[in-house]
Every structure is written in structure tokens, then in C-alpha cells.
LOLUMKE-607392 format. One record per residue: chain; z, y, x of N, C-alpha, C in turn; residue number from 0. Coordinates in steps of 0.05 Angstrom, whole numbers, m for minus. Last residue first. Example, Ala and Ser with C-alpha at 12.3 -4.5 7.8 and 13.67 -1.06 7.14 Angstrom:
2
<atom c="A" n_Z="142" n_Y="m45" n_X="257" ca_Z="143" ca_Y="m21" ca_X="273" c_Z="157" c_Y="1" c_X="258" k="1"/>
<atom c="A" n_Z="156" n_Y="m114" n_X="264" ca_Z="156" ca_Y="m90" ca_X="246" c_Z="156" c_Y="m66" c_X="264" k="0"/>
***
This chain:
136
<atom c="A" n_Z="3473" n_Y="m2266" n_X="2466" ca_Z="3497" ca_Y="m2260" ca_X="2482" c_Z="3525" c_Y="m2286" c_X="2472" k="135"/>
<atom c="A" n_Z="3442" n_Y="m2286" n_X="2434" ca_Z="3434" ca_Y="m2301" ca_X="2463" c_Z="3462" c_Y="m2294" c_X="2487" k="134"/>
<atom c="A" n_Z="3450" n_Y="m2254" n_X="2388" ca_Z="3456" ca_Y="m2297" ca_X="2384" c_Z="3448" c_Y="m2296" c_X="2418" k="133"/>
<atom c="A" n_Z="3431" n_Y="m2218" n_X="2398" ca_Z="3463" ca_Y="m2215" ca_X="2395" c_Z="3464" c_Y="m2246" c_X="2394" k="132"/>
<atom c="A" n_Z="3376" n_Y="m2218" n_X="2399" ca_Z="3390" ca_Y="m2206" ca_X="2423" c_Z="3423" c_Y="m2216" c_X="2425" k="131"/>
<atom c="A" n_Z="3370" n_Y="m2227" n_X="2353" ca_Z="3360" ca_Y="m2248" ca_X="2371" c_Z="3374" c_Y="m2234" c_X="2393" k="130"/>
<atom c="A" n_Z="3386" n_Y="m2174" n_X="2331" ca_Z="3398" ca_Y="m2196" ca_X="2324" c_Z="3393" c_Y="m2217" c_X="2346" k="129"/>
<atom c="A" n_Z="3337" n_Y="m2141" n_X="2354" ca_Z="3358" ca_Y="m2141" ca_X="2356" c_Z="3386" c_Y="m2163" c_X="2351" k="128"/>
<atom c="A" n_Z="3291" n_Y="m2167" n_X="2323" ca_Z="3294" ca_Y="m2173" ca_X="2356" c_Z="3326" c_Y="m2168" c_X="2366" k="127"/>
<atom c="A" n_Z="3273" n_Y="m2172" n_X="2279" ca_Z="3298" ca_Y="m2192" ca_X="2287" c_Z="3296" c_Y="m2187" c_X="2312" k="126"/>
<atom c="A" n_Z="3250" n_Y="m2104" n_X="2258" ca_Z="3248" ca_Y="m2130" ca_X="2263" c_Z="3273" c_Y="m2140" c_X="2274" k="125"/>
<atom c="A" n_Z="3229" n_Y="m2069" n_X="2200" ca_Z="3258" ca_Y="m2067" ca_X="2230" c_Z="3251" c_Y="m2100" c_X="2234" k="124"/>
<atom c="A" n_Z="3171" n_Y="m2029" n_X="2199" ca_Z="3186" ca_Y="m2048" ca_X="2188" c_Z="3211" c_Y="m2055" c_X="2210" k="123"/>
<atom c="A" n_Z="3170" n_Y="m1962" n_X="2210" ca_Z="3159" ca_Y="m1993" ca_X="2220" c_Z="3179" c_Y="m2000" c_X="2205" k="122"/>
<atom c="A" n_Z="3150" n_Y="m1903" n_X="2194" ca_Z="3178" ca_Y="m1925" ca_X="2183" c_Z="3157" c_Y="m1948" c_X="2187" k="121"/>
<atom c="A" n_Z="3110" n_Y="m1888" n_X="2230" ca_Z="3131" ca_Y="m1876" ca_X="2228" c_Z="3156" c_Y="m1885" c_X="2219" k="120"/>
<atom c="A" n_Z="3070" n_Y="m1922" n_X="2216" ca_Z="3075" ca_Y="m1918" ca_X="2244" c_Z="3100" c_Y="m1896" c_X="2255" k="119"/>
<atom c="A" n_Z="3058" n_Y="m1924" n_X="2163" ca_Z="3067" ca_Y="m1952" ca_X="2186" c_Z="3069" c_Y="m1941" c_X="2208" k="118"/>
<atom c="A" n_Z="3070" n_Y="m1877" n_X="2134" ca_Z="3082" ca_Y="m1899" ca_X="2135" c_Z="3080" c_Y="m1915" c_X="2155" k="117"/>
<atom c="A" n_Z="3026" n_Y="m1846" n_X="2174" ca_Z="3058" ca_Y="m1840" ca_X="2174" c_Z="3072" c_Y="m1852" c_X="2168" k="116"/>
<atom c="A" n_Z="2974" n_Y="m1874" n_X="2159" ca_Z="2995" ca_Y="m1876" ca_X="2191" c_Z="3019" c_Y="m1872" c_X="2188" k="115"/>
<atom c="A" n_Z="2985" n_Y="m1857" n_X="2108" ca_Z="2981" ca_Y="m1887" ca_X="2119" c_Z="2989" c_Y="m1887" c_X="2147" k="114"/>
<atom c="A" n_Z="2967" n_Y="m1799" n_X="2115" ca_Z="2992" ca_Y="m1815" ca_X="2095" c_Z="3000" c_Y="m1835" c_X="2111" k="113"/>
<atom c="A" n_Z="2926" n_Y="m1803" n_X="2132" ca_Z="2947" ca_Y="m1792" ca_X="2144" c_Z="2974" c_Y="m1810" c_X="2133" k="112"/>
<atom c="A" n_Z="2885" n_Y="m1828" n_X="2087" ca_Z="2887" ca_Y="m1837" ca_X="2120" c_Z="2919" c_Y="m1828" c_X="2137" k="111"/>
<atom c="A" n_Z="2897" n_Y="m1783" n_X="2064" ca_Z="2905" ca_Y="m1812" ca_X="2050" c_Z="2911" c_Y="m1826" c_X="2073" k="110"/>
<atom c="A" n_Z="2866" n_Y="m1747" n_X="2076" ca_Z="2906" ca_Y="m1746" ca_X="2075" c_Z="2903" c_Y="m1778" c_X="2064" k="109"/>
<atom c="A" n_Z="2816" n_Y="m1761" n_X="2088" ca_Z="2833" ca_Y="m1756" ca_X="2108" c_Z="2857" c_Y="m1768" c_X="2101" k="108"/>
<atom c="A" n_Z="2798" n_Y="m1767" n_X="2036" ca_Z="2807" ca_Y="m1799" ca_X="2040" c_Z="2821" c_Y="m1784" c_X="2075" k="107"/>
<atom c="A" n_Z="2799" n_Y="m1714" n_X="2023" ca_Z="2824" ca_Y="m1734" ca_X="1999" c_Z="2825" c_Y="m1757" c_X="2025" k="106"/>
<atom c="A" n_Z="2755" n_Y="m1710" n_X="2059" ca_Z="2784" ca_Y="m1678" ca_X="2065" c_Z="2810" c_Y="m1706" c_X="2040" k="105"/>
<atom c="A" n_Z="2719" n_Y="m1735" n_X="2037" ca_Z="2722" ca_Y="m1730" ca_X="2058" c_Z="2752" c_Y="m1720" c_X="2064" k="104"/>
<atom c="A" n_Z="2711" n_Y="m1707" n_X="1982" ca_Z="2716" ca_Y="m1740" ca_X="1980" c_Z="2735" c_Y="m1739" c_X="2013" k="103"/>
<atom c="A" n_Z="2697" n_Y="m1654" n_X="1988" ca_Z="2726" ca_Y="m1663" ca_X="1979" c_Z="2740" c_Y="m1683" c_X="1981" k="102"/>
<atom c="A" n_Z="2655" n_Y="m1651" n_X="2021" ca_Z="2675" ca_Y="m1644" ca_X="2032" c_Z="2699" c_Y="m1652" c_X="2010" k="101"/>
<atom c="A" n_Z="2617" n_Y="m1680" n_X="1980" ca_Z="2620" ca_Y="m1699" ca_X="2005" c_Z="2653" c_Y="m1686" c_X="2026" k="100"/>
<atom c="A" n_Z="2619" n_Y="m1637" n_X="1938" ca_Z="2626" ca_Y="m1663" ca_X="1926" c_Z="2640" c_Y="m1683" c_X="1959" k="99"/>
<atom c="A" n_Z="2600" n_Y="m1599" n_X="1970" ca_Z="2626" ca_Y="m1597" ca_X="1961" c_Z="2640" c_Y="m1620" c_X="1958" k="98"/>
<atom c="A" n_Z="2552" n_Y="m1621" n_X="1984" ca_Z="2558" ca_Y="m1621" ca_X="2002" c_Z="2584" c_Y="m1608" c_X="1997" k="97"/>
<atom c="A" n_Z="2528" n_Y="m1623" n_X="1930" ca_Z="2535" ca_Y="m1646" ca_X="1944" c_Z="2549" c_Y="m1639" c_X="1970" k="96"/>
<atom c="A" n_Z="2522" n_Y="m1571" n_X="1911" ca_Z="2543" ca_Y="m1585" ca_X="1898" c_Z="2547" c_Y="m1613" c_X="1911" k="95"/>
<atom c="A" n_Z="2518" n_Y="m1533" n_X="1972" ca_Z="2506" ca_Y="m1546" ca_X="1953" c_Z="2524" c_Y="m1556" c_X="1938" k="94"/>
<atom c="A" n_Z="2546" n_Y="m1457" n_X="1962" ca_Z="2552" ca_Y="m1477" ca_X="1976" c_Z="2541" c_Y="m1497" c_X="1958" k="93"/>
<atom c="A" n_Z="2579" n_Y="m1398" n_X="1960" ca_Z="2554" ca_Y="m1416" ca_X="1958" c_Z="2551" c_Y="m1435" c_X="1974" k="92"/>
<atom c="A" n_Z="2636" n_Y="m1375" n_X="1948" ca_Z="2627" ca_Y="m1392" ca_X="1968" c_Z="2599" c_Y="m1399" c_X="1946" k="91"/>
<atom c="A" n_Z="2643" n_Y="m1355" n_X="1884" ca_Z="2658" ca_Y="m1332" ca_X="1913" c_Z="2638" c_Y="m1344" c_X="1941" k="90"/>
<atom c="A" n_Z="2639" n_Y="m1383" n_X="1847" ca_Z="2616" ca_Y="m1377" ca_X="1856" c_Z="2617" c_Y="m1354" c_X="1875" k="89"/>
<atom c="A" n_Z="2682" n_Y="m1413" n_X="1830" ca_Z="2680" ca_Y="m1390" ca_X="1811" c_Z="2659" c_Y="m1375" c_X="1825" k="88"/>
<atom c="A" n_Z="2679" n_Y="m1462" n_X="1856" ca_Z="2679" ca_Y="m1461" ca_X="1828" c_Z="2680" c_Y="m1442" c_X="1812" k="87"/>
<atom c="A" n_Z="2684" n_Y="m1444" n_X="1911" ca_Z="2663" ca_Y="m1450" ca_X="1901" c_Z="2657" c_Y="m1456" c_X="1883" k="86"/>
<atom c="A" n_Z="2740" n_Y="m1429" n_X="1906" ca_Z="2728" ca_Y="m1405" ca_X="1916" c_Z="2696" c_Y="m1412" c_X="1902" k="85"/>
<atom c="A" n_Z="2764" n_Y="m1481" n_X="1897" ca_Z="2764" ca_Y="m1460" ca_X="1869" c_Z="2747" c_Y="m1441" c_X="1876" k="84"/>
<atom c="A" n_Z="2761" n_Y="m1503" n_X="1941" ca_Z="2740" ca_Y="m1513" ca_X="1927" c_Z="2746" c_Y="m1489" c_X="1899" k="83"/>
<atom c="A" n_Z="2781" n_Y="m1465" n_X="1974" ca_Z="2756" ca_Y="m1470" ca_X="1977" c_Z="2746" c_Y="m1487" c_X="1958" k="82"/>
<atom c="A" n_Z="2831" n_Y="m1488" n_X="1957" ca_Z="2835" ca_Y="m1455" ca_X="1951" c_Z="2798" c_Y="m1452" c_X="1957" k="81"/>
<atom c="A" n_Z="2844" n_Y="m1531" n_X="1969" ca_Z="2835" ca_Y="m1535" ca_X="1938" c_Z="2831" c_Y="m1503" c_X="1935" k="80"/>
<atom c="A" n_Z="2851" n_Y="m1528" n_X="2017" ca_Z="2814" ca_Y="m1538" ca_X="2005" c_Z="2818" c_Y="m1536" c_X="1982" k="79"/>
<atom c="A" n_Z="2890" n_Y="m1509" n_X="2031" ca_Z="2855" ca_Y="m1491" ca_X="2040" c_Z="2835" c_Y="m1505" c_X="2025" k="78"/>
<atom c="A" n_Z="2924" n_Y="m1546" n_X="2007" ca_Z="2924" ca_Y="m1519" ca_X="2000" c_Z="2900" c_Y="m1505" c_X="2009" k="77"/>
<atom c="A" n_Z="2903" n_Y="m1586" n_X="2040" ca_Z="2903" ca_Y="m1591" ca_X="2013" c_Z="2908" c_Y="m1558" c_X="2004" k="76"/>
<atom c="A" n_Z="2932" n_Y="m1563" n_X="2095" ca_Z="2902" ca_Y="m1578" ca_X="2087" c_Z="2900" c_Y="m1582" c_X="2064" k="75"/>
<atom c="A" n_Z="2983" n_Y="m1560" n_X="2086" ca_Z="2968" ca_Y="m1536" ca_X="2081" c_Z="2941" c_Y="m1540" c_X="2085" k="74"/>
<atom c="A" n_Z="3003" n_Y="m1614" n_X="2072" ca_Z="3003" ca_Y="m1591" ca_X="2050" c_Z="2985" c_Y="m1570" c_X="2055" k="73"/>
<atom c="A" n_Z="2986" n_Y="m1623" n_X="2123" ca_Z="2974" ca_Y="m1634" ca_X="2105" c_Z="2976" c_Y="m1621" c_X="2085" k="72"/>
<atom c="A" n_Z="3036" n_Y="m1599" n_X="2159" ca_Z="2999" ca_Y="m1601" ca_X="2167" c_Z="2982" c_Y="m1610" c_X="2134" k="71"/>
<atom c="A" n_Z="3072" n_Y="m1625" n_X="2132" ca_Z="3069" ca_Y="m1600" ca_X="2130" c_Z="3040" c_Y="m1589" c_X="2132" k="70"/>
<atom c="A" n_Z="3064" n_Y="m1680" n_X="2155" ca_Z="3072" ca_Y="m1669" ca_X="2123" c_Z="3063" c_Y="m1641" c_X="2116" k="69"/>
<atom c="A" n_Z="3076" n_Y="m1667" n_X="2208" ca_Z="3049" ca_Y="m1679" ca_X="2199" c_Z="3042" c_Y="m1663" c_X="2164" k="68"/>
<atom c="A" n_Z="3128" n_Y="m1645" n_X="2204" ca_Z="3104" ca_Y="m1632" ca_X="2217" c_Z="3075" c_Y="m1638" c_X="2204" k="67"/>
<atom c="A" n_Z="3152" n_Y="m1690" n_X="2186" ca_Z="3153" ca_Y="m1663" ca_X="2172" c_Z="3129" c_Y="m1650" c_X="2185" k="66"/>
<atom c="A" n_Z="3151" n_Y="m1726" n_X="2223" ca_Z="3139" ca_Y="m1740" ca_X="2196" c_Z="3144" c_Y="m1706" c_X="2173" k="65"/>
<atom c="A" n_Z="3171" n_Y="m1708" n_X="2272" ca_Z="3152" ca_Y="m1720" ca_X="2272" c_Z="3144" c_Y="m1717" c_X="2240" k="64"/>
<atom c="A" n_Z="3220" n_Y="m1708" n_X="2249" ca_Z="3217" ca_Y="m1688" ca_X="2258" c_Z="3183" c_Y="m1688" c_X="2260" k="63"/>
<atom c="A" n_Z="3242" n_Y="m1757" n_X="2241" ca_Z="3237" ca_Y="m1743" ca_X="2214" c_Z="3227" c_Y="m1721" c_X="2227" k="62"/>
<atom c="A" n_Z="3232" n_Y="m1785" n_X="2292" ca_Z="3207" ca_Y="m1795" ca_X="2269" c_Z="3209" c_Y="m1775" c_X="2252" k="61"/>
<atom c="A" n_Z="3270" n_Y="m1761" n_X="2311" ca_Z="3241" ca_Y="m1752" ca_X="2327" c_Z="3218" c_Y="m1764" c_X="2307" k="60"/>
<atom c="A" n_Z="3317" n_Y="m1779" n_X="2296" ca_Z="3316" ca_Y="m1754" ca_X="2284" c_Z="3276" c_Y="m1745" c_X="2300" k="59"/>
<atom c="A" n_Z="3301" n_Y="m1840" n_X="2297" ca_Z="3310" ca_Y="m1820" ca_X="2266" c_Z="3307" c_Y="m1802" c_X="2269" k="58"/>
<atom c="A" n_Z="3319" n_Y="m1839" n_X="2347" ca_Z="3289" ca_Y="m1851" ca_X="2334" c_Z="3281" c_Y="m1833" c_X="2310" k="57"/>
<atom c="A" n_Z="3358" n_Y="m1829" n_X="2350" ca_Z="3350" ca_Y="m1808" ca_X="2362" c_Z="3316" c_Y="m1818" c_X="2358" k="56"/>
<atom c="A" n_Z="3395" n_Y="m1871" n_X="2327" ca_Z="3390" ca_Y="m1844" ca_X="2316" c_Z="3366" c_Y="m1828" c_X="2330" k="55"/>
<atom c="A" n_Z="3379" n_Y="m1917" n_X="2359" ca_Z="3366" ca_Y="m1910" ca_X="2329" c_Z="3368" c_Y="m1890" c_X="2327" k="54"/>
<atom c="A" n_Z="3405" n_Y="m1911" n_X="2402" ca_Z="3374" ca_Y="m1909" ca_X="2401" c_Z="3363" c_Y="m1896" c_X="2370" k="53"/>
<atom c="A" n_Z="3451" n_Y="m1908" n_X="2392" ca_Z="3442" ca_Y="m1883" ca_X="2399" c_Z="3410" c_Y="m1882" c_X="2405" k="52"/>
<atom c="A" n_Z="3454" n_Y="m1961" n_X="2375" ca_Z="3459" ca_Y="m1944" ca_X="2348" c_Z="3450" c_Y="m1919" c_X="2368" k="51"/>
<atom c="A" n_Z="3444" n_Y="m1985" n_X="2422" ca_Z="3432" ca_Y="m1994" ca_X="2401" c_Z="3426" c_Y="m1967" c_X="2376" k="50"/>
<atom c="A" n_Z="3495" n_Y="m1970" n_X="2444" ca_Z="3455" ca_Y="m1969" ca_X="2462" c_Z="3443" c_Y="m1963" c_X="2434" k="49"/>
<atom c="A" n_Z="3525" n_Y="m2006" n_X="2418" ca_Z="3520" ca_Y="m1974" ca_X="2426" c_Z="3506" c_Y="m1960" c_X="2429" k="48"/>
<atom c="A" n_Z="3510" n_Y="m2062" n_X="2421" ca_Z="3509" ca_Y="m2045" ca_X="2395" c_Z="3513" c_Y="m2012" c_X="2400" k="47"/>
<atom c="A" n_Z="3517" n_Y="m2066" n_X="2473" ca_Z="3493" ca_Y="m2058" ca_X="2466" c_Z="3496" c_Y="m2054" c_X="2443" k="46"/>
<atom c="A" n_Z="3579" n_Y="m2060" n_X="2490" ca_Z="3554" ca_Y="m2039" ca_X="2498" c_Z="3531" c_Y="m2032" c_X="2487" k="45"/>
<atom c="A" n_Z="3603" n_Y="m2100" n_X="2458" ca_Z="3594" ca_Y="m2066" ca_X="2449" c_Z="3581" c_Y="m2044" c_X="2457" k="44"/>
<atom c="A" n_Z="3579" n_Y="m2141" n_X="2471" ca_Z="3564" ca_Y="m2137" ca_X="2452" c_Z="3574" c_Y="m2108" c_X="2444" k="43"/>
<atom c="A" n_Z="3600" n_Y="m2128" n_X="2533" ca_Z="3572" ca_Y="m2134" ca_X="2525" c_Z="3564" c_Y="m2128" c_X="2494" k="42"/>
<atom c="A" n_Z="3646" n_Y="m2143" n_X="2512" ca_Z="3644" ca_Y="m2116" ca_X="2524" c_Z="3610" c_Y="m2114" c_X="2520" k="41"/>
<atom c="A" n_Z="3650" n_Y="m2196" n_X="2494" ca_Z="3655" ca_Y="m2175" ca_X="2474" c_Z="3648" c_Y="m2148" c_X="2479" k="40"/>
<atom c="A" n_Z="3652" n_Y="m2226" n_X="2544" ca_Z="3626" ca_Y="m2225" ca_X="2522" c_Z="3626" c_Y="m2194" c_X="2496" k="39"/>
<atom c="A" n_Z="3685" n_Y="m2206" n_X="2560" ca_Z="3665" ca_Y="m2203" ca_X="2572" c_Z="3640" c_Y="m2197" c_X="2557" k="38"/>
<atom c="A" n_Z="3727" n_Y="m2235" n_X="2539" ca_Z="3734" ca_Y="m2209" ca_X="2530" c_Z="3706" c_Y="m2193" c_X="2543" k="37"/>
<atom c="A" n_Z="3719" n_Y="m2284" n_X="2536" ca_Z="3715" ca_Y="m2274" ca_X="2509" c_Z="3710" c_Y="m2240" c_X="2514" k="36"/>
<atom c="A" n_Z="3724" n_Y="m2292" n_X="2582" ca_Z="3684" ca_Y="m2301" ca_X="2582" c_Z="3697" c_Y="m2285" c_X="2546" k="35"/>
<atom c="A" n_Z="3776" n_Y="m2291" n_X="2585" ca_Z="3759" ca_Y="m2270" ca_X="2603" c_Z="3741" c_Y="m2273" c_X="2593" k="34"/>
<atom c="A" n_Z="3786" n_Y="m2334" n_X="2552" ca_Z="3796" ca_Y="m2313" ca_X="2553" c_Z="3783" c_Y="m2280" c_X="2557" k="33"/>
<atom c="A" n_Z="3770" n_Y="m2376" n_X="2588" ca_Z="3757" ca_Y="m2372" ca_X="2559" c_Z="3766" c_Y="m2343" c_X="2554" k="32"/>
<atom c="A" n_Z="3800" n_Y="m2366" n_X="2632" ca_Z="3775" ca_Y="m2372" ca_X="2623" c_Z="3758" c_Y="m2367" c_X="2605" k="31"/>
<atom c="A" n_Z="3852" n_Y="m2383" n_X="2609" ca_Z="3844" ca_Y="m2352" ca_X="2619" c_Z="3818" c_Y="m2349" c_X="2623" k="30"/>
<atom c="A" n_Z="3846" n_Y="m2429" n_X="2586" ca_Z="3851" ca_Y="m2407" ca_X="2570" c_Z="3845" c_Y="m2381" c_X="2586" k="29"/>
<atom c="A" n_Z="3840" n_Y="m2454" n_X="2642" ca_Z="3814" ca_Y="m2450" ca_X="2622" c_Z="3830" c_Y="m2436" c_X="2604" k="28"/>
<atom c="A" n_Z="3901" n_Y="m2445" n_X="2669" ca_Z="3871" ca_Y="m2425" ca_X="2676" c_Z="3846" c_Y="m2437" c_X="2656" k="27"/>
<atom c="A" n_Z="3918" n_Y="m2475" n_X="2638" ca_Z="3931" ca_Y="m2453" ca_X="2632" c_Z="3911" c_Y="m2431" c_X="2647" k="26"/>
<atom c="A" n_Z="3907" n_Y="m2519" n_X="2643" ca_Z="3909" ca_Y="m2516" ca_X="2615" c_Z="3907" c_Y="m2488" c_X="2611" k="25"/>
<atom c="A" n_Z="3929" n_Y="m2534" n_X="2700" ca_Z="3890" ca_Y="m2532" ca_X="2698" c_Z="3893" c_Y="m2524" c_X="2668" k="24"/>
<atom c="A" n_Z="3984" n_Y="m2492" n_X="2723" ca_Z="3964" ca_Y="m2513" ca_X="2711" c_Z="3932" c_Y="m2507" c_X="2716" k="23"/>
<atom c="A" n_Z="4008" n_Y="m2449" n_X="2770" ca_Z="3993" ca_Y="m2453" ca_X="2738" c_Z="3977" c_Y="m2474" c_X="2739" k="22"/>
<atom c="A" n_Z="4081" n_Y="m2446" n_X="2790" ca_Z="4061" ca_Y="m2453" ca_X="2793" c_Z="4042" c_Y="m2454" c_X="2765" k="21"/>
<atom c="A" n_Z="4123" n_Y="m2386" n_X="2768" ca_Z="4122" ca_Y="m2418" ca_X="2770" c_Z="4092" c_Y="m2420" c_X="2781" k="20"/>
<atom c="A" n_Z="4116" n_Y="m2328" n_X="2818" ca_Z="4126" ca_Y="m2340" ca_X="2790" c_Z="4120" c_Y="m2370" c_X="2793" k="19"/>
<atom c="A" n_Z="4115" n_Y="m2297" n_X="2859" ca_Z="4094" ca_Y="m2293" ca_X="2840" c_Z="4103" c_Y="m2309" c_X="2824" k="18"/>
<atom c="A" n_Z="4176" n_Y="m2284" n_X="2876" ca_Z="4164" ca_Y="m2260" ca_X="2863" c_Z="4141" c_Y="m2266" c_X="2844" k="17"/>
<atom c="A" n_Z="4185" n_Y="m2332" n_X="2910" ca_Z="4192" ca_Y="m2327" ca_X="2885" c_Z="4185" c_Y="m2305" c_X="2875" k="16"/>
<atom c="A" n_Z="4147" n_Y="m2300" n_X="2952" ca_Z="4140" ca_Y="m2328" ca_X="2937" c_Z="4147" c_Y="m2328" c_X="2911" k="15"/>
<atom c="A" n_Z="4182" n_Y="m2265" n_X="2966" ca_Z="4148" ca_Y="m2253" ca_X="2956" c_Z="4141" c_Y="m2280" c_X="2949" k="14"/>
<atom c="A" n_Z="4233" n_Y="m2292" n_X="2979" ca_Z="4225" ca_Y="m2264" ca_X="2957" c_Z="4205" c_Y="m2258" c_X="2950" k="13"/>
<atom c="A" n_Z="4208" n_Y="m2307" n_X="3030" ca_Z="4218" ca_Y="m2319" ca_X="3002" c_Z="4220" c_Y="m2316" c_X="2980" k="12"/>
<atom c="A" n_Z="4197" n_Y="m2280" n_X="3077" ca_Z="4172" ca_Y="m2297" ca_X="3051" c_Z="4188" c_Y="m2305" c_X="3029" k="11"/>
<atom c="A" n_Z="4245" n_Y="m2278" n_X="3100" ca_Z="4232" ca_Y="m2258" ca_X="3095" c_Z="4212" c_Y="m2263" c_X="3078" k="10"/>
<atom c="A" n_Z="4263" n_Y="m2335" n_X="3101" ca_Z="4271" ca_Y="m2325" ca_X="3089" c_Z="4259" c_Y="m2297" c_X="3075" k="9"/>
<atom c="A" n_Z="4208" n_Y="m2382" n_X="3119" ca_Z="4225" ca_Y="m2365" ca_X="3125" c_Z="4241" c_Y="m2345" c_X="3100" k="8"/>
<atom c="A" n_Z="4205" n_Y="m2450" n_X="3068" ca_Z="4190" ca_Y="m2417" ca_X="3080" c_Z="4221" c_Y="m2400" c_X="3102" k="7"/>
<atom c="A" n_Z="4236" n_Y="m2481" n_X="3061" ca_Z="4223" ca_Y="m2487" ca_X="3084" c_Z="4205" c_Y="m2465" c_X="3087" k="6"/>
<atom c="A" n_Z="4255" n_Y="m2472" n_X="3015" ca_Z="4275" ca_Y="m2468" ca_X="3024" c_Z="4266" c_Y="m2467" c_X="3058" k="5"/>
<atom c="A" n_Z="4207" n_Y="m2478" n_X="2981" ca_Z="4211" ca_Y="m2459" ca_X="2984" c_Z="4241" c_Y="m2446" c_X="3003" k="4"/>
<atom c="A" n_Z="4208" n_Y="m2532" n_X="2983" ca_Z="4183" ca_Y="m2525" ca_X="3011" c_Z="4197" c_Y="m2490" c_X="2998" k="3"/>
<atom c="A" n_Z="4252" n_Y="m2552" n_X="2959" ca_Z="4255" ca_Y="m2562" ca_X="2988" c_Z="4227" c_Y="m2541" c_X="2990" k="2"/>
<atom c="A" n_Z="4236" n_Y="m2539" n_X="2906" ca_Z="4267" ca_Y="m2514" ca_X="2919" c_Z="4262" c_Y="m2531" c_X="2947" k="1"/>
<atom c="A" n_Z="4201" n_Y="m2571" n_X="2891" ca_Z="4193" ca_Y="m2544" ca_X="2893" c_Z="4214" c_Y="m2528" c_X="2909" k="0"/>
***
């Protein structure tokens, strides 16, 4: 090693000895592995990031979403049970079947509502995310 560094010009010499001993093959796969760790790692904080700013902003548009509806519905149940007392104290004339058909009607709505709001507002959480983190 001191014969080919004695065989540089002198002005190179100092910038030779400057970068240090020679590196193995042991010593670049640790840097290897090293890098592919610290790569991999950037990756999985990116997307756990992604991830968690998705969710929230899922959260705050479903509860925002799932109040409205909510709300819609209290005051559908508040007009009808205020129309069906109107027609129980004989304020509204109105047939007794065609009360009987608006109540059934107007109950199995909110029920209906209901039901969307669960499944289409709190979905079940699936493995996709995870499946995402085993492929990184």
C-alpha cells in the first residue's frame, strides 16, 4: 500500500491519504443492509403518517356526516310523532289505515337510515393496511 501511494505525485497524496484505509466486501454489505434498513424504515414512516392523517380526517367527515343524518331523523320522528298525536286527538282527519301505513312507513325509513349509517359510516377496518406493512 506505502509503494503505489509513494507512486502518486505528491500533490495527490494528501487527498489519497485523506479518504482512509481501503473497504472490504464485509464492510459494504453492512452498509447495505444498513441503508435498505434505514430506507425501509423511512417508508414505513411515511405511510403510517399518510395513514394516521387519513384516518383522522375520515373520523372527523364520518362524525360530521353521522350527526347531520342523526339529526335529520330526530326531527323526522319529532313531526311524525307530533302528526300522529295531531290525528289522535282529531286536529288532522285522516283514514285510520292510511295513519297506520304512514307510521309503519316513516319507523321502517329510520331503521333503514340507521342501517346505512352503521355500515356505511363505521365500516368494519380491514387487513389492507397491515398487508401493506408485511410487503414493505
Amino acid at each position: 500500500m506505502q509503494d503505489l501511494l509513494n507512486a502518486i505525485p505528491p500533490e495527490l497524496r494528501d487527498q489519497v491519504e485523506a479518504v482512509g484505509p481501503p473497504v472490504g466486501p464485509g464492510e459494504l454489505e453492512s452498509f447495505e443492509r444498513v441503508t435498505r434498513a434505514r430506507d425501509q424504515s423511512y417508508k414505513l414512516q411515511t405511510l403510517v403518517t399518510a395513514w394516521k392523517l387519513q384516518n383522522e380526517a375520515e373520523r372527523q367527515l364520518r362524525q360530521k356526516v353521522a350527526w347531520y343524518i342523526l339529526g335529520a331523523l330526530a326531527f323526522q320522528l319529532l313531526l311524525v310523532n307530533t302528526c300522529y298525536f295531531l290525528i289522535g286527538f282529531g286536529v288532522l282527519r285522516v283514514d285510520a289505515d292510511l295513519s297506520k301505513i304512514f307510521v309503519l312507513a316513516v319507523f321502517a325509513e329510520v331503521v333503514a337510515m340507521v342501517l346505512i349509517v352503521l355500515r356505511y359510516l363505521f365500516p368494519q377496518i380491514g387487513n389492507e393496511f397491515l398487508q401493506l406493512i408485511k410487503e414493505l
